[in-house]
C-alpha positions in Angstrom: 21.7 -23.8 -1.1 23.8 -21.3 -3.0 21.0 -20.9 -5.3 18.3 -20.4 -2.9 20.4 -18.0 -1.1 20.8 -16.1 -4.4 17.5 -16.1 -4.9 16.1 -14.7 -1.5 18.3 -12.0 -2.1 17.0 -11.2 -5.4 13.3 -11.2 -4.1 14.8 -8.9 -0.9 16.7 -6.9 -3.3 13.3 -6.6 -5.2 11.5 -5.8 -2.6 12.7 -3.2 -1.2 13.0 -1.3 -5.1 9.4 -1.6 -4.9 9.0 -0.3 -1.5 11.1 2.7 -2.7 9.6 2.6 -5.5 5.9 2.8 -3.6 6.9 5.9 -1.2 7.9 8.4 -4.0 5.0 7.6 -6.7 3.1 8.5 -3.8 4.8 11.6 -2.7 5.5 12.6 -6.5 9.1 12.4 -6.7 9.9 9.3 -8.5 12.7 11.4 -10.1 14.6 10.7 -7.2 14.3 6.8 -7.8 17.5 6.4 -9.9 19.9 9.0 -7.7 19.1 6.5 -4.3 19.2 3.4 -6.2 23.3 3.0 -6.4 23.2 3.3 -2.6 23.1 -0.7 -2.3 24.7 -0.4 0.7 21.4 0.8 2.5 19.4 -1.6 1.1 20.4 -4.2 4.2 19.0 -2.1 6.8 16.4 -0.8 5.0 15.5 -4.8 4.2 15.3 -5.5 7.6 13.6 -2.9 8.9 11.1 -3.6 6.1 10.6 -6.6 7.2 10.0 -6.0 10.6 7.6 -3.4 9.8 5.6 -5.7 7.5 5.5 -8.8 10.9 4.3 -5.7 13.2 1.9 -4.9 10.9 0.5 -8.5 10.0 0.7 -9.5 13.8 -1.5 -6.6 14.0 -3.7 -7.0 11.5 -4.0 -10.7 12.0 -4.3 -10.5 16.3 -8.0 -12.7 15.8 -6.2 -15.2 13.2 -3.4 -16.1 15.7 -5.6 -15.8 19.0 -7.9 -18.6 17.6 -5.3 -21.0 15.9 -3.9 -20.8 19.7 -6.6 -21.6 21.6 -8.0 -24.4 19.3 -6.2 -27.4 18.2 -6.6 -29.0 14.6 -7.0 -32.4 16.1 -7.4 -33.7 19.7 -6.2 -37.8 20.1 -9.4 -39.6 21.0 -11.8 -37.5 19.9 -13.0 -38.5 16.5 -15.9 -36.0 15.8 -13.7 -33.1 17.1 -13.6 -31.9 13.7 -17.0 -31.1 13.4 -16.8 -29.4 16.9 -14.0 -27.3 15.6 -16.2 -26.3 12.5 -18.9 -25.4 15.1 -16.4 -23.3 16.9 -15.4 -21.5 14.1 -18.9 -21.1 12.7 -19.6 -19.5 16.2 -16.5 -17.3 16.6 -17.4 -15.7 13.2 -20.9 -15.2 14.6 -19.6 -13.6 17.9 -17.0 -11.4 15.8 -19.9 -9.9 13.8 -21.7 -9.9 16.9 -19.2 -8.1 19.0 -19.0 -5.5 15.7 -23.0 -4.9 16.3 -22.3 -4.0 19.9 -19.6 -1.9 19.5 -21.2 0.6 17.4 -24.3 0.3 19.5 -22.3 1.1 23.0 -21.1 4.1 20.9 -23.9 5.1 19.6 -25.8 6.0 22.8 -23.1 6.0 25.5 -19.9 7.8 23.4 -19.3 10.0 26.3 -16.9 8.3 28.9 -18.2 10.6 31.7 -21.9 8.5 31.5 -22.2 7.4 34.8 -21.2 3.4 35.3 -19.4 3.7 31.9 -16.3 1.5 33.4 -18.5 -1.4 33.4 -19.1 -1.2 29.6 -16.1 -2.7 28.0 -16.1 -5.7 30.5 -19.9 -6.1 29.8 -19.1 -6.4 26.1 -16.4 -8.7 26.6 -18.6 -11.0 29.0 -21.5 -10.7 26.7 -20.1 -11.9 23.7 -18.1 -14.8 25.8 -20.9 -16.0 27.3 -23.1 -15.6 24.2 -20.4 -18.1 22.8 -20.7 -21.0 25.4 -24.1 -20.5 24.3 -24.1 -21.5 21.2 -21.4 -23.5 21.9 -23.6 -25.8 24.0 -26.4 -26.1 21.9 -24.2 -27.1 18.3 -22.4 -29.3 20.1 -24.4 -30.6 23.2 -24.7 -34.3 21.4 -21.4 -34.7 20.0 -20.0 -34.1 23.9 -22.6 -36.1 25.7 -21.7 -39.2 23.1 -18.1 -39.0 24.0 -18.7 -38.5 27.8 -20.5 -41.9 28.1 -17.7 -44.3 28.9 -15.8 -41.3 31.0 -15.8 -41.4 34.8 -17.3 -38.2 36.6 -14.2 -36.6 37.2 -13.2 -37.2 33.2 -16.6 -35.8 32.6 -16.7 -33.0 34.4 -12.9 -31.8 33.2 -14.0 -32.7 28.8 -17.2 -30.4 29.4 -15.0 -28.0 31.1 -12.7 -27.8 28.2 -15.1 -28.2 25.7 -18.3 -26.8 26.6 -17.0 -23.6 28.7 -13.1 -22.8 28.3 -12.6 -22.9 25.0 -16.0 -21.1 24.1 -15.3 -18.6 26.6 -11.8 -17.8 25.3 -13.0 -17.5 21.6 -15.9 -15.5 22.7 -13.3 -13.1 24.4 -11.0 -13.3 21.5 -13.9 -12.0 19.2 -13.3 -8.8 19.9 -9.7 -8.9 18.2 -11.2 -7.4 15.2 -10.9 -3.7 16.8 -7.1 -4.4 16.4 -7.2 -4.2 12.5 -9.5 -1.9 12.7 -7.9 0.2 14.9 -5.2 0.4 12.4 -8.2 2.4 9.3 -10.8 4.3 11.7 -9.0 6.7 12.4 -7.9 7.2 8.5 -11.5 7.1 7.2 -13.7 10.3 5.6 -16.9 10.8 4.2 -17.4 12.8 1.3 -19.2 16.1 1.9 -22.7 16.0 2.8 -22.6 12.3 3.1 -25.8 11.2 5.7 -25.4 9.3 9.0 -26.6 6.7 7.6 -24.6 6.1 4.6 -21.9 6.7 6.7 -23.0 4.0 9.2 -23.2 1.4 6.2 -19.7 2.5 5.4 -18.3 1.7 8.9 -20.4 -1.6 8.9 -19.1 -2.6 5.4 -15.4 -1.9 6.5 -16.0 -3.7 9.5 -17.2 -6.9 8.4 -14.8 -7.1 5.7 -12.2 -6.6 8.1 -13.5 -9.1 10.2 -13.7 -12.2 7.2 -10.1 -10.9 5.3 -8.4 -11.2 8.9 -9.7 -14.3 10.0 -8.7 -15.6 6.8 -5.2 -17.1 7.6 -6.2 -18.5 10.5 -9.0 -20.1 9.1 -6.2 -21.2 6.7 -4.4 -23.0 9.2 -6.6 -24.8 11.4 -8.9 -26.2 8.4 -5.9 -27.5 6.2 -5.6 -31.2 6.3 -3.1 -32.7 8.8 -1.6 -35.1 6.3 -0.2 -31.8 4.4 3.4 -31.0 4.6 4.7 -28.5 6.5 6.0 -26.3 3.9 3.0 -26.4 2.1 0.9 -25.7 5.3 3.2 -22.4 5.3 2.8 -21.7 2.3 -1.2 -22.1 2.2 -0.8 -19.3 5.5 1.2 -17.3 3.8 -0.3 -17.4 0.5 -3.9 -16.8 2.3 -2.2 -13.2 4.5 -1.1 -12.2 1.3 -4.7 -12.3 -0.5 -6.6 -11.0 2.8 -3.6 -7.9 2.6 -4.1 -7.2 -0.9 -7.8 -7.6 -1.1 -8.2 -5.7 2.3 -6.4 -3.1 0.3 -8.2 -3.0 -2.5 -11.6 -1.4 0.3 -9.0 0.5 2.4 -6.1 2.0 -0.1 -4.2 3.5 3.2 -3.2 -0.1 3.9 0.0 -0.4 1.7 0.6 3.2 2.6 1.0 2.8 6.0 3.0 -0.6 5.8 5.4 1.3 3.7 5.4 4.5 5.9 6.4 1.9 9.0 9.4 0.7 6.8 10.4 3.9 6.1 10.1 5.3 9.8 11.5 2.5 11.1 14.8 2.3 8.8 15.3 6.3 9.2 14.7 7.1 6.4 11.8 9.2 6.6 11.4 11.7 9.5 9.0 14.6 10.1 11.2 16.3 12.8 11.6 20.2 12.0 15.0 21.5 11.6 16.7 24.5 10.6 18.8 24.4 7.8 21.8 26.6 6.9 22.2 27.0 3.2 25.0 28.4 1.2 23.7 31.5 -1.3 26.1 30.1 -4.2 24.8 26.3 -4.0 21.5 27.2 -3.6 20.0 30.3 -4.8 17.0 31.7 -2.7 14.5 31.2 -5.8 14.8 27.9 -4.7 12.5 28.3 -1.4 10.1 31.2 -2.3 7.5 29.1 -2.2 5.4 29.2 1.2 6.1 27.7 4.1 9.9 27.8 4.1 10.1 30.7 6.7 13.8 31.9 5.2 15.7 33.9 7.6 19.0 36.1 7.1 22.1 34.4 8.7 24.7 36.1 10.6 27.1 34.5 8.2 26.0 36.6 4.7 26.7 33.6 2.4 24.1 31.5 4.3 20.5 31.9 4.6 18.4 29.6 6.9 14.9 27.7 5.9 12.7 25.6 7.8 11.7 22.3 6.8 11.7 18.4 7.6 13.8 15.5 6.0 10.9 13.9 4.2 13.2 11.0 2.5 17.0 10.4 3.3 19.3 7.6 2.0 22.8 7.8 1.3 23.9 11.7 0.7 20.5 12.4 -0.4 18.1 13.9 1.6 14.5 15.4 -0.1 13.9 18.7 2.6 10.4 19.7 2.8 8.6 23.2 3.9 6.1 22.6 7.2 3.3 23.6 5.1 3.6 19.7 3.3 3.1 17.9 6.3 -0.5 19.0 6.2 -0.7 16.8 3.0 0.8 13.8 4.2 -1.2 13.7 7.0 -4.4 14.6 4.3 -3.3 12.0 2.1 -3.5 9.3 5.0 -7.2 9.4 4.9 -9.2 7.0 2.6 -13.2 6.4 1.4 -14.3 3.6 1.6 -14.4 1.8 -2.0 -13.5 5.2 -3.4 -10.2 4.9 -5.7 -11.0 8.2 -7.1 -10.5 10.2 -3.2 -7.4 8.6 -3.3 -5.8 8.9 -6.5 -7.2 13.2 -5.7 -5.0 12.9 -2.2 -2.3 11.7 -4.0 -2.3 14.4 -6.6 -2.5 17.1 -4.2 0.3 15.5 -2.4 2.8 15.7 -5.6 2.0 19.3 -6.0 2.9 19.9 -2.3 6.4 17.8 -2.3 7.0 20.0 -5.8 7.8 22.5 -3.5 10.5 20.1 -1.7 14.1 20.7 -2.6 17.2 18.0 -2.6 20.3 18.5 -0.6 23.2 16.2 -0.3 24.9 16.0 2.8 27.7 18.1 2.9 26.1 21.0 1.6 24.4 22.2 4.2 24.1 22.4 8.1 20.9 21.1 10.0 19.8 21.7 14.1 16.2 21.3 15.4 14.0 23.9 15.5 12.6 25.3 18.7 
C-alpha cells in the first residue's frame, strides 16, 4: 500500500512538473521553471485542480463515448444474439454521427442566419432526422434477429422487446449522435486558414477535423462496450483509459490547441494564471524604468516619487513569483490559441511569436510591489 501510495505521488508529483513544464515552453519563459519548482507546497492544489481540469475536459471531449455506453448494455440475460445487435447498433450510431456531421454543415451552409423565417424548427428537425434515420436502419439490420426471439413471447412481451429494441434504444442513439458538436465545440472556434485558402479546401478541412473527431471520441466507448465480459475489472479500466489516452494524444497530433487548452484549464482553475488588468506600483530603486519601455505598459508618474505605476496582467503566479505582462501580450495568447489543421509549422510560428511577446514580461515577487484593478 505504502508503495503504491509512493508511487501515485511520484506520477502526480510528475505530472504536474510537466504541466509547468508545458505552459512556459509555450509562453517562452522556461527560465522561470527552476525559481517555481522549490514551491512544493503548491503542487497539492495545483494537482487537484489539474486534475479536475483534465475530467472536465475528457467528460467533454468524450460526451458521445459516455452517452452510448449508457444507453446500451454489453449483455442483456436471455438474449443470446444481442451481441450482434449491439455491433449493429454501433455500426449505425457511427453512421448517424457522420450523418448528423453532413447535416450540420449543410443547415449552415444555406440557412446560417438565425433570422430565416421558421429557423427554430431547425435544430429539432436535425435531431429527429437523424433519430428517426436510426430506427431505420435499426429495423432493417436487425429486423430477423428480433422477430426470432419474439416467437415464444406473449403479445404484451412482444410489443414491450420491439419497443426497447427496435425504437427506444435506436431513437436515443440517434439523438445521442449529435454529441460530436461537444468536442467539437471545444476546436471551431480555434481553427484558421492560411491566407488565400479557397472555400473549398477549407470545407475539406472542417470535414477532416470533423470526422476525426467523431472516430477518436467514440473511441473509449467503443472500448468499453466491445471488451469481453470475462475481463477483469482493472483491466477493463485500464483498456478505457489506455484507449482516452490514445484518442487525446492522436486527436492532438490534427488539432495542436488540444494540450494547450487542457493546460490553460489547469492553470485557470488553480490560480495561477489570470488575465485580469491591474495597476501596479513599482518602487524606482527595485525596478528601474528601462525595465518597462517596451509598448504596452502605459507607465504613469506616482504621487509618491519613488514609485511609478505600469499596467499589465499576472500571466503566471506561484509562490512569491508572479510573471507581470503588458496588455499588448494578451493579443498573442489569444493568437496563439488558433491552430491549422495538420499544420505543425502555424503552430510552432504562434508559438514563436508568443515568446517574443512574453520577452517583454517582467518578474515581481510579492512584496515588492503593490497591485489594484484597473478601471
Amino acid at each position: 500500500m505504502d508503495c503504491w501510495i509512493n508511487n501515485s505521488n511520484y506520477i502526480g508529483h510528475n505530472g504536474i512538473v510537466r504541466i509547468y513544464l508545458g505552459f512556459l515552453f509555450r509562453i517562452g519563459r522556461e527560465d522561470l521553471f527552476l525559481q517555481v519548482f522549490t514551491f512544493k507546497d503548491m503542487f497539492s492544489p495545483l494537482a487537484f485542480f489539474s486534475l479536475i481540469s483534465i475530467v472536465i475536459y475528457m467528460l467533454i471531449f468524450f460526451t458521445q463515448s459516455l452517452i452510448g455506453a449508457l444507453i446500451l448494455k454489453r449483455q442483456v440475460h436471455n438474449f443470446h444474439d444481442y451481441s450482434q445487435v449491439k455491433h449493429r447498433y454501433l455500426f449505425s450510431f457511427i453512421a448517424c454521427s457522420f450523418l448528423s456531421s453532413v447535416i450540420l454543415y449543410v443547415i449552415s451552409y444555406f440557412f446560417s442566419n438565425p433570422d430565416y423565417p421558421g429557423s427554430a424548427w431547425i435544430e429539432p428537425a436535425e435531431f429527429l432526422t437523424t433519430a428517426f434515420v436510426n430506427i431505420f436502419m435499426c429495423f432493417l439490420l436487425n429486423r430477423r434477429i428480433i422477430n426470432r426471439k419474439t416467437l415464444l413471447m406473449t403479445s404484451h412481451e412482444e410489443r414491450l422487446f420491439k419497443l426497447r429494441f427496435s425504437i427506444v434504444h435506436p431513437f436515443l442513439l440517434g439523438v445521442a449522435s449529435w454529441c460530436f458538436v461537444f468536442p467539437l465545440g471545444l476546436l471551431f472556434k480555434f481553427i484558421d486558414f492560411a491566407p488565400g485558402t479557397s472555400v473549398f479546401i477549407q470545407i475539406l478541412s472542417l470535414a477532416g477535423l470533423t470526422i476525426f473527431i467523431i472516430v477518436f471520441s467514440l473511441l473509449p466507448g467503443l472500448t468499453f462496450l466491445l471488451l469481453p465480459l470475462r475481463m477483469r475489472l482493472s483491466q477493463q479500466i485500464l483498456s478505457v483509459i489506455g484507449a482516452a489516452i490514445i484518442s487525446i494524444i492522436f486527436s492532438s497530433m490534427i488539432a495542436s490547441v488540444i494540450p494547450v487548452q487542457i493546460i490553460n484549464l489547469s492553470m485557470k482553475m488553480s490560480g495561477a494564471t489570470k488575465y485580469d488588468v491591474n495597476n501596479y506600483a513599482v518602487a524606482q530603486d527595485i525596478f528601474p524604468i528601462e525595465m518597462f519601455n517596451s509598448g504596452g505598459w502605459n507607465v504613469k508618474e506616482s504621487i509618491n516619487k519613488k514609485l511609478y505605476i505600469v499596467e499589465g496582467f499576472p500571466l503566471f503566479s506561484v509562490g512569491n513569483i508572479t510573471l507581470v505582462c503588458p496588455k499588448s501580450v494578451l493579443s498573442e495568447i489569444s493568437k496563439s490559441m488558433k491552430f491549422i489543421f495538420l499544420n505543425s509549422d502555424y503552430d510552432q510560428k504562434l508559438r514563436i511569436n508568443l515568446s517574443r511577446a512574453t520577452s517583454t514580461c517582467n518578474v515581481l515577487t510579492k512584496g515588492e510591489f503593490k497591485s489594484w484593478k484597473s478601471s
